[in-house]
N, C-alpha and C positions, 0 to 999 in steps of 0.2 A: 271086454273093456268098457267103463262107464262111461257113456256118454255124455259129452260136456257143453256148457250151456252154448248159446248162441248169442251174440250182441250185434247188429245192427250199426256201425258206424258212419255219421254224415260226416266228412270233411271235407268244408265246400272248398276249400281255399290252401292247394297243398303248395310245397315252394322247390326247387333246384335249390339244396343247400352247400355252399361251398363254407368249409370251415379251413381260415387262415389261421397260423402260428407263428406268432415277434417274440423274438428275446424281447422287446420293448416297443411299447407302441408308443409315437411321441405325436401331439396332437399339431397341425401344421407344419407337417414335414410330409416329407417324399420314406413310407413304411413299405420296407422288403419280407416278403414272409420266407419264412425259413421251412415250411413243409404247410401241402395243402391235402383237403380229402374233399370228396365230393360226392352226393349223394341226397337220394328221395327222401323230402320231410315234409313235416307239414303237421297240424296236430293231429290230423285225422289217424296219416302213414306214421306216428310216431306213438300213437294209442294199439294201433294194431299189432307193431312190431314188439312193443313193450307188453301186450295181453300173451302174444307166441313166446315170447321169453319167461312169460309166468306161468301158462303153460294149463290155467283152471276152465278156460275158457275157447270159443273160438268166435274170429270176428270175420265179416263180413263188412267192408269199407265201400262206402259209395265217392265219390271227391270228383270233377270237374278237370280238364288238362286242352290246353293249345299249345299250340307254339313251338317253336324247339324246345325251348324247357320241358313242355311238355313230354317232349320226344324224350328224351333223357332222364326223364324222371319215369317214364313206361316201363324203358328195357330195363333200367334198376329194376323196379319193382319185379320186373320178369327175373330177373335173376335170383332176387327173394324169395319167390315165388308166394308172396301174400293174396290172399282173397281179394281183389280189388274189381269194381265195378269201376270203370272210368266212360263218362259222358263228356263226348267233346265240344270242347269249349268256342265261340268267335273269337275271345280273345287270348291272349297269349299266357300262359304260365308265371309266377312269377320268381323270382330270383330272391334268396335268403344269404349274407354274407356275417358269417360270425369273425371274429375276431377277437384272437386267444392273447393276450400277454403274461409272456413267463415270468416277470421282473416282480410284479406285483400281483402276480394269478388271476388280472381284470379279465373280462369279457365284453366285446363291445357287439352288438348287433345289428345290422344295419339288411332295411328290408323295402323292396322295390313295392309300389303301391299293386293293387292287385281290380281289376276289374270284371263286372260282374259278365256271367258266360253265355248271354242270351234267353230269351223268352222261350225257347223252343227248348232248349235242355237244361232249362232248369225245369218246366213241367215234364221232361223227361225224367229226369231226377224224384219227381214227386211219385209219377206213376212206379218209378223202382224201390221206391220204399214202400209204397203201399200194397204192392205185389211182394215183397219181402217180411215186412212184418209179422205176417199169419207166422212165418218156421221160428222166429226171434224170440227170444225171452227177455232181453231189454232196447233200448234205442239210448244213442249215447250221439248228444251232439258235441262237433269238437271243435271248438274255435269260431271266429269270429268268420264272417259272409264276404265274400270278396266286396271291396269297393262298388255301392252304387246297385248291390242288388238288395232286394225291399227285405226287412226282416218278419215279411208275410211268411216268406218261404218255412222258417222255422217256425213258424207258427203254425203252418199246416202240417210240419212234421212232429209235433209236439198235439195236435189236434186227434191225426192220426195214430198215435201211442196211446194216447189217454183211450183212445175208444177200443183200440185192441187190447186194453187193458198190460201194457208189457210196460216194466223197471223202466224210468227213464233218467239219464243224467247229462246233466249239463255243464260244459268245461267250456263256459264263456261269460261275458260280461258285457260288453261295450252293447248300447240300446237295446240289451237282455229284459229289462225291464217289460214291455209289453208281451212280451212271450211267457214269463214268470205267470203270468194273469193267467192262463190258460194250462198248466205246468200243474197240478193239482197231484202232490206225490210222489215230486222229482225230488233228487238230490242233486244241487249244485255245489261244483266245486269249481272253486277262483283262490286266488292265491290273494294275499292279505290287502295288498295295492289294490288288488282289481275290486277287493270287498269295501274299501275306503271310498273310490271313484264310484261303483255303484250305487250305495249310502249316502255319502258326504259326511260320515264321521270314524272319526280316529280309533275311539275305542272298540275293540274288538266284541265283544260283551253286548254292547249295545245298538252295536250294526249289526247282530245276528237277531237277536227282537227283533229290532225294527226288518229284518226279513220276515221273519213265521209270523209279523204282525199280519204283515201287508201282504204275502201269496201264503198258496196251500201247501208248502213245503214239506218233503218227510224225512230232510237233514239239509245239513252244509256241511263242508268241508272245505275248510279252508289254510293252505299252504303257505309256507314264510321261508321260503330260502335254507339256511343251515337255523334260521330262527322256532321259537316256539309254535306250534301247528295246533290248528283245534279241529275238534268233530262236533256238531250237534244236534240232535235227535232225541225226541219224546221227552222235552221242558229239559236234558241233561248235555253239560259240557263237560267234553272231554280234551284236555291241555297233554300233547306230544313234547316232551324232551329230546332232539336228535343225539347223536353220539356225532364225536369231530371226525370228519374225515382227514386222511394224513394228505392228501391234494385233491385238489379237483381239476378234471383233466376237462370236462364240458359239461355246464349244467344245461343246455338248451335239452328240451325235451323232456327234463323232470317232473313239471306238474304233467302233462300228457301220461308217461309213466306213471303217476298215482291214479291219473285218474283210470286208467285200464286194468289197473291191480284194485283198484277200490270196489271196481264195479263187478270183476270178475270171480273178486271174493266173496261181493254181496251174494249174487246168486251162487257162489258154493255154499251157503249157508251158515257162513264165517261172521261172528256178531260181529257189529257193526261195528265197536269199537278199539275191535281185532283186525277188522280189514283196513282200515284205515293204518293204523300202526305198519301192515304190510304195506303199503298202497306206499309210505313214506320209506320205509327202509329199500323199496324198492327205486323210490325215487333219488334216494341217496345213493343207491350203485349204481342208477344211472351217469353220477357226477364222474363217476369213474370209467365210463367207457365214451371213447371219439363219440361214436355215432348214436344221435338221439334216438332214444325208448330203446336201447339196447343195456342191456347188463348182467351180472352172473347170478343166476340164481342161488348157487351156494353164500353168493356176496350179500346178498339181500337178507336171505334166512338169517344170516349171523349178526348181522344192522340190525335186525328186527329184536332180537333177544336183548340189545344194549337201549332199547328206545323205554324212555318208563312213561307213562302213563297217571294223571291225575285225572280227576272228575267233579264237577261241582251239578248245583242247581242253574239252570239259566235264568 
């Protein structure tokens, strides 16, 4: 059996996701859910679950946990039985509450603030990536830092890859910026909003120059909902068509999903502007299943063949 890569996931910041379901959410009222589900998420646990359902790769998740939530987001995980390094947290876990309506197939998200897990493990944290790295073939950081801890920390995780030389990608945005600086060779991927707020501008075209202006970049990839998706790498842009899905049951966790199919295709040696096309089709069947970075691989493969593909100059 061939051997499959290895990725290194940081997700400092996982959540206790409960997803509620309304015939109708009505805003200042008293909302009854009519069926609930509950379960470990978070981008990191939502990158790994989604890399084991693509099945190219294998991960290795590092993430932070307190609290009861924490406690309940363990035994889940235990029962997945996923790769998970967990450093425990002083403060507590946080709580993720989606909210599904049927009337008009909205999604509402609402997420408890999240605080940072102490000075003592998060240099525990650092030391388990540094001792991890050598076996790795990429380092994939995933989402945003708990509330109030420094974005040093990604910096010396990103310091770290660059000297072991290993694939890195980045699936965050928010004060991303100075870590970008240091990032020489990454691939980030954010989804369109997150590339606007990064930037400060609208067009899409223009906010990826103005990236590869300003860091040492070696793509982006960047996501738009059921909207047009771009990839871009070596001066070329590459414009995604999705196909309609017939309902969307939960999009939470779709970009997570592209981003673990993107990276795990990179290193299967999948051109670039082939992995990415998977990376979306897969992110599109995750719309189709309850729980984030979960989906059917048959579902995917077949999304993927209806997705067309353009390419310009950047």
């Amino acid at each position: 059996m061939e051997k499959k890569s290895k990725i290194l996931a940081v997700g400092a910041n996982p959540a206790w996701q409960k997803v509620l379901e309304f015939n109708a959410l009505t805003r200042n009222s008293v909302n009854r859910a009519e069926s609930m589900w509950a379960f470990a998420s978070g981008k990191g646990i939502n990158f790994a679950r989604a890399a084991r359902c693509w099945g190219r790769a294998e991960v290795d998740l590092l993430q932070f946990a307190g609290g009861d939530n924490g406690k309940l987001l363990l035994n889940d995980l235990a029962r997945e039985t996923l790769a998970v390094k967990t450093i425990a947290s002083t403060t507590p876990t946080r709580s993720c509450i989606t909210c599904l309506s049927a009337d008009d197939n909205s999604m509402t998200e609402l997420i408890e603030p999240s605080q940072a897990p102490g000075t003592a493990a998060e240099a525990e944290a650092l030391a388990y990536v540094e001792s991890m790295l050598p076996q790795a073939d990429a380092l994939a950081i995933c989402g945003q830092l708990p509330g109030g801890m420094d974005m040093d920390f990604y910096v010396k995780c990103v310091q770290m890859a660059q000297k072991s030389e290993k694939l890195l990608l980045i699936d965050s945005w928010k004060n991303i910026a100075q870590v970008l600086q240091y990032a020489s060779g990454a691939i980030l991927k954010i989804n369109a909003d997150e590339l606007k707020a990064l930037t400060g501008i609208d067009n899409v075209n223009t906010a990826l120059k103005l990236l590869f202006d300003s860091y040492g970049l070696k793509a982006a990839a960047i996501t738009n909902g059921s909207g047009k998706a771009y990839f871009a790498a070596d001066g070329k842009l590459y414009n995604y068509t999705l196909p309609k899905l017939p309902k969307i049951v939960n999009p939470v966790g779709s970009g997570d999903t592209a981003s673990a199919v993107l990276l795990s295709s990179l290193l299967d040696d999948i051109a670039c502007e082939d992995a990415f096309a998977y990376a979306l089709a897969a992110a599109s069947a995750n719309c189709l299943s309850m729980k984030c970075g979960e989906f059917e691989l048959e579902t995917a493969l077949d999304l993927y063949e209806k997705i067309t593909i353009e390419s310009t100059d950047l």
